[in-house]
C-alpha positions in Angstrom: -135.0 -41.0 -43.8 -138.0 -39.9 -45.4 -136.9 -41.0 -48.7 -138.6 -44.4 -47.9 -142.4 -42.6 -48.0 -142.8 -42.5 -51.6 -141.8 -46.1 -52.0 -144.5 -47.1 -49.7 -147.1 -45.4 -51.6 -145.4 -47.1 -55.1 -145.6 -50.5 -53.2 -148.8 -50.2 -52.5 -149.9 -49.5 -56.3 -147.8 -51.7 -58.1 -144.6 -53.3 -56.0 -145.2 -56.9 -57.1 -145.3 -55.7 -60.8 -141.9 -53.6 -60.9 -140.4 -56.2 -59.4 -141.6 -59.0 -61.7 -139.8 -56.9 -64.8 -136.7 -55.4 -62.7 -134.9 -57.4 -65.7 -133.0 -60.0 -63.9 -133.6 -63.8 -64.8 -132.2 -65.2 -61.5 -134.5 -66.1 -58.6 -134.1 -64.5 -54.8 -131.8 -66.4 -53.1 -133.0 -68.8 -50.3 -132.7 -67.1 -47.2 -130.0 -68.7 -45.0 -130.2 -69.0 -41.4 -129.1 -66.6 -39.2 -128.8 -65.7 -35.9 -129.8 -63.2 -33.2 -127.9 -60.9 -30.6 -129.2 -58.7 -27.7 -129.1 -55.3 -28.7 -130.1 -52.4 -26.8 -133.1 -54.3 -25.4 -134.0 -55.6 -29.3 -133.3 -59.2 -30.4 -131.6 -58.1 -33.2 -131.4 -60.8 -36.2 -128.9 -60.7 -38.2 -126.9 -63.0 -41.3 -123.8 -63.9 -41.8 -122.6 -65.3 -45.3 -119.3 -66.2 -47.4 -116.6 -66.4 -45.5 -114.1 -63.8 -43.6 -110.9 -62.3 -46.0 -108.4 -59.9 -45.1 -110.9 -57.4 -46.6 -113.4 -55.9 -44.5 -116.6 -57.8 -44.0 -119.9 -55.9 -46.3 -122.6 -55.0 -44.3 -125.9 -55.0 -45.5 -128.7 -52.3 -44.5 -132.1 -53.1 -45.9 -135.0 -50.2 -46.6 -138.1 -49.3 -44.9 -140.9 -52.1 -44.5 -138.5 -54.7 -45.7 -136.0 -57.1 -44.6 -132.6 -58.9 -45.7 -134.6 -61.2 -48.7 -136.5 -58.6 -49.9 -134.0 -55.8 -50.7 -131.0 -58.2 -50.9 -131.7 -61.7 -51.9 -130.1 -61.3 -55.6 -127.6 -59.4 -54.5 -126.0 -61.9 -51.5 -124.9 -65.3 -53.3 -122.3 -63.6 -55.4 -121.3 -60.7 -53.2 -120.2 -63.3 -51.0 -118.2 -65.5 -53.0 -114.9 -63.1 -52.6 -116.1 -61.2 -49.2 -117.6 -62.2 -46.3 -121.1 -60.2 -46.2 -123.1 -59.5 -42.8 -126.9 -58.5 -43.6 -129.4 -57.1 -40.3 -132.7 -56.7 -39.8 -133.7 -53.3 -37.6 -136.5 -53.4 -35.1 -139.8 -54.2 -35.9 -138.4 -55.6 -39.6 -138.5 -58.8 -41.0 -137.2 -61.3 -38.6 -136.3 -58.5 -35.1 -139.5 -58.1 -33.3 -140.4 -54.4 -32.4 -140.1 -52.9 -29.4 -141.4 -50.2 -27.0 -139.9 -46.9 -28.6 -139.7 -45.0 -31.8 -138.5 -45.7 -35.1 -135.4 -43.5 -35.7 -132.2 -43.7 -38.0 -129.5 -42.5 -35.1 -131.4 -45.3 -33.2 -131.4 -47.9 -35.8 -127.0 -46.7 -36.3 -126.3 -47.2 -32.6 -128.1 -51.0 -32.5 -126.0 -51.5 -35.7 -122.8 -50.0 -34.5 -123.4 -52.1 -31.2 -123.6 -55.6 -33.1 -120.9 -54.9 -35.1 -119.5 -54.9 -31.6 -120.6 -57.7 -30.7 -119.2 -59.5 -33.3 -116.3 -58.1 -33.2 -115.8 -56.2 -36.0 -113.3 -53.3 -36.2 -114.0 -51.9 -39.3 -116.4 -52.6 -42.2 -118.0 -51.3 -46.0 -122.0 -50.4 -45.4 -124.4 -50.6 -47.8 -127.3 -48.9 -47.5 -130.1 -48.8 -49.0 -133.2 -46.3 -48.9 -133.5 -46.1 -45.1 -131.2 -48.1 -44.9 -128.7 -45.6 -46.8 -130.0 -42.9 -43.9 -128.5 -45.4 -41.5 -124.9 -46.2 -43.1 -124.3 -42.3 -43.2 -125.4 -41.6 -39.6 -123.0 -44.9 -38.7 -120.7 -42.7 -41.1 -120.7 -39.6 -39.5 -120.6 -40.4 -35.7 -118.4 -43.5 -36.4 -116.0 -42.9 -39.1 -113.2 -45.0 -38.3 -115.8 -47.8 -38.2 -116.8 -47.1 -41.8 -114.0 -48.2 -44.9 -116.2 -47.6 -47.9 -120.2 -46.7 -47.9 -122.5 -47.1 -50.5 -125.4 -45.3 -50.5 -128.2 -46.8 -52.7 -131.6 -44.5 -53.3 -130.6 -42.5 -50.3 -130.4 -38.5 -49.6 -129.8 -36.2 -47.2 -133.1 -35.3 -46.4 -136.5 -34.1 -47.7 -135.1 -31.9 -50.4 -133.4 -35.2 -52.2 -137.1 -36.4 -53.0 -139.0 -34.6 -56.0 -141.2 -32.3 -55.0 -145.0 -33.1 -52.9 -144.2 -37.0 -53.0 -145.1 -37.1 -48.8 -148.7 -35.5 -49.6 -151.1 -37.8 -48.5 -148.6 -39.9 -47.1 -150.6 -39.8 -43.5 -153.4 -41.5 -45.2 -151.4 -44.9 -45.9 -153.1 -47.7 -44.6 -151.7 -51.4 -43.9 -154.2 -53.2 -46.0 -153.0 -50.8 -49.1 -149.8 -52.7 -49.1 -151.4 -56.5 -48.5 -150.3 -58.7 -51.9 -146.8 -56.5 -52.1 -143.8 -58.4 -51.7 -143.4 -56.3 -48.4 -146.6 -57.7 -47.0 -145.9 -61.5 -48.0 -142.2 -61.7 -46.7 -143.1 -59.9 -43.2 -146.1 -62.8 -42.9 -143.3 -65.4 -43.6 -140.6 -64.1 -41.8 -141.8 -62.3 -38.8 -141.7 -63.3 -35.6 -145.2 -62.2 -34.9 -146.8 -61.9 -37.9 -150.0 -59.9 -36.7 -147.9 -57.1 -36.5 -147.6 -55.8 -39.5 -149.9 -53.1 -39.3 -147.6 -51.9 -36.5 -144.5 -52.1 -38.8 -146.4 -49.1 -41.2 -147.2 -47.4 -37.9 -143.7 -47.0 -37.3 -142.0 -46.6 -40.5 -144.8 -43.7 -41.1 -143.8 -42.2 -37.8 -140.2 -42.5 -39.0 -140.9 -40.5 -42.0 -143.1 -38.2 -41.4 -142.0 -37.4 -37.8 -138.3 -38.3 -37.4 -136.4 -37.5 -40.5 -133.3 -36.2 -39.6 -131.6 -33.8 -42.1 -127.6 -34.3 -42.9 -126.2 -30.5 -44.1 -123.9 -30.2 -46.7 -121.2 -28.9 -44.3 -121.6 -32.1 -42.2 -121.4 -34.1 -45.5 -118.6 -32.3 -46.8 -116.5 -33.3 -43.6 -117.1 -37.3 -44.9 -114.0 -38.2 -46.2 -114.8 -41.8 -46.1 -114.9 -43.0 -50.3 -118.7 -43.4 -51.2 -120.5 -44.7 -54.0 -123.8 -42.8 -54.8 -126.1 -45.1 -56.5 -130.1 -44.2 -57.9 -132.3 -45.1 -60.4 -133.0 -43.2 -63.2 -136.4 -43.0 -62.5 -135.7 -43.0 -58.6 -137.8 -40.7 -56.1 -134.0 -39.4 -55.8 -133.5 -36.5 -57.6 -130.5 -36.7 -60.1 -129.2 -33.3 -59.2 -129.8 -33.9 -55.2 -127.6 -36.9 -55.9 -124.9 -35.1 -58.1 -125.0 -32.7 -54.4 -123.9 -35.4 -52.4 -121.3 -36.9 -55.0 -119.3 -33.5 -54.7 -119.5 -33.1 -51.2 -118.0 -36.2 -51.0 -115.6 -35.1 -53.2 -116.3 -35.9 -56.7 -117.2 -34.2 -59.6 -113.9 -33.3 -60.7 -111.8 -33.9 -63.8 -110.1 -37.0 -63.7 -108.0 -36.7 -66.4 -105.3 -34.6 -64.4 -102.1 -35.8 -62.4 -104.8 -36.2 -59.2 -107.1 -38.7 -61.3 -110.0 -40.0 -60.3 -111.8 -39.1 -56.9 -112.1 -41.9 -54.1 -115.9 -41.1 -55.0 -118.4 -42.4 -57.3 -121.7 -41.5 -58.9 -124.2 -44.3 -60.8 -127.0 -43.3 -62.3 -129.0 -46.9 -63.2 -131.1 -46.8 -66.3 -134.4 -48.3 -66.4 -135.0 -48.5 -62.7 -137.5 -47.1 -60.3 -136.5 -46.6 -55.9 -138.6 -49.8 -55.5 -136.3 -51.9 -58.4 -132.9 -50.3 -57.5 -131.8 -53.3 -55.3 -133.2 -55.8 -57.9 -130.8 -54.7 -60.5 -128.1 -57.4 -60.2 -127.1 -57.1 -63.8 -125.7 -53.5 -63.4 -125.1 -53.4 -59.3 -123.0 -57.0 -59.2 -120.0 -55.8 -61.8 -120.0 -52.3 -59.5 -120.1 -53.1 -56.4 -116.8 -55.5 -55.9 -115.1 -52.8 -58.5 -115.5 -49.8 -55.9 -115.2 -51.9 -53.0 -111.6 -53.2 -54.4 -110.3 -50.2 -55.5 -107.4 -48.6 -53.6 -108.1 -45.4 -51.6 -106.1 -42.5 -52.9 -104.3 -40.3 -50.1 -106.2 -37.1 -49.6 
């Protein structure tokens, strides 16, 4: 999704800085091993952590330029204490070396849907996150008996989410304007082949400037899978894009009826910016498990 540009240009201005004062006192987590599947041609790497339940595993969907650690390291040790919680890395990110083709989220769904597959999974909660979001509600769409619960974390349904003339000059991003940002340093120590980060950018600018696809609001409105809409106050979101998408997936109504609440859920996060919105473990940790344990209401 295109929703990732602006964060590239923020990154590159002050990344390290917002995420030094996000506000949480814990440390990322250590990254644990993992493993890698054949995918679609890609050698797709991919995390598994916690321990299977008889609730659906949570699958983790990481943005643009970044990888598991990056966007989910604070997140993981306590999301999978009561779930088990599988986290992947698309191609040409973090730890999955890139290969010959484009970058593009129906792309990036199918190698996702396919190690699912491979692993045997049936049905699963997403959580996406910037581009990552973009990915969960393609997955979503084309596969929704794959899809329990989503969670949509700075993510749109196309350009119109994003304030207006954040892509301007977005053609003139340049690797070495994001060396020093915490994208930068974990690609150098995760990635397979290090020297290619200038590659990465290629491709995630291609991705946004080129490939965005656009979901409608009749294609949302036919999601009846329970989502949470999460952005930052301060996101490149805009609050009322994201108000959109909370009624097409059926919420904004009043809860204090005989129907009660929606299956659907909106969460604005104070404070917080599209680059610190997964490094808000103080306000996503109590939210997260709550939405994800929560009965489903019939229709």
């Amino acid at each position: 999704m295109k929703l990732t540009a602006f964060a590239l240009t923020a990154a590159a201005i002050a990344a390290t800085a917002l995420l030094s004062a996000c506000g949480s006192d814990k440390p990322a987590a250590p990254v644990e091993p993992g493993a890698y599947a054949e995918v679609n041609g890609l050698r797709m790497y991919y995390e598994r952590h916690g321990v299977a339940t008889d609730q659906p595993p949570l699958v983790l969907l990481h943005g643009a330029l970044s990888g598991i650690g990056t966007d989910f390291g604070e997140l993981i040790p306590q999301l999978s204490e009561t779930r088990e919680v599988i986290a992947i890395e698309q191609q040409a990110h973090g730890r999955t070396a890139d290969i010959d083709r484009p970058l593009r989220t129906p792309q990036m769904a199918d190698d996702t849907v396919a190690l699912l597959g491979q692993l045997g999974i049936r049905q699963a909660d997403i959580l996406g996150y910037s581009m990552g979001a973009g990915v969960a509600l393609d997955i979503t769409l084309r596969h929704p008996d794959l899809v329990r619960k989503q969670i949509l974390l700075s993510g749109g349904l196309g350009a119109e989410a994003m304030h207006p003339g954040l892509m301007e000059g977005m053609d003139e991003l340049k690797p070495e304007h994001l060396h020093g940002s915490p994208f930068h340093t974990d690609y150098l120590k995760n990635a397979p082949r290090p020297e290619d980060f200038p590659q990465l950018v290629a491709r995630v600018l291609d991705h946004d400037l080129n490939g965005m696809p656009s979901v409608s609001p009749e294609a949302a409105r036919t999601i009846k899978t329970p989502t949470l809409t999460i952005i930052g106050d301060s996101d490149i979101v805009r609050p009322e894009h994201s108000v959109e998408m909370f009624r097409l997936f059926g919420g904004g109504i009043m809860g204090d009826t005989p129907a009660g609440l929606p299956n659907s859920q909106l969460a604005i996060l104070p404070g917080t910016s599209h680059i610190t919105a997964p490094h808000r473990p103080e306000l996503l940790l109590p939210m997260i498990p709550a939405f994800l344990d929560a009965p489903v209401k019939d229709a």
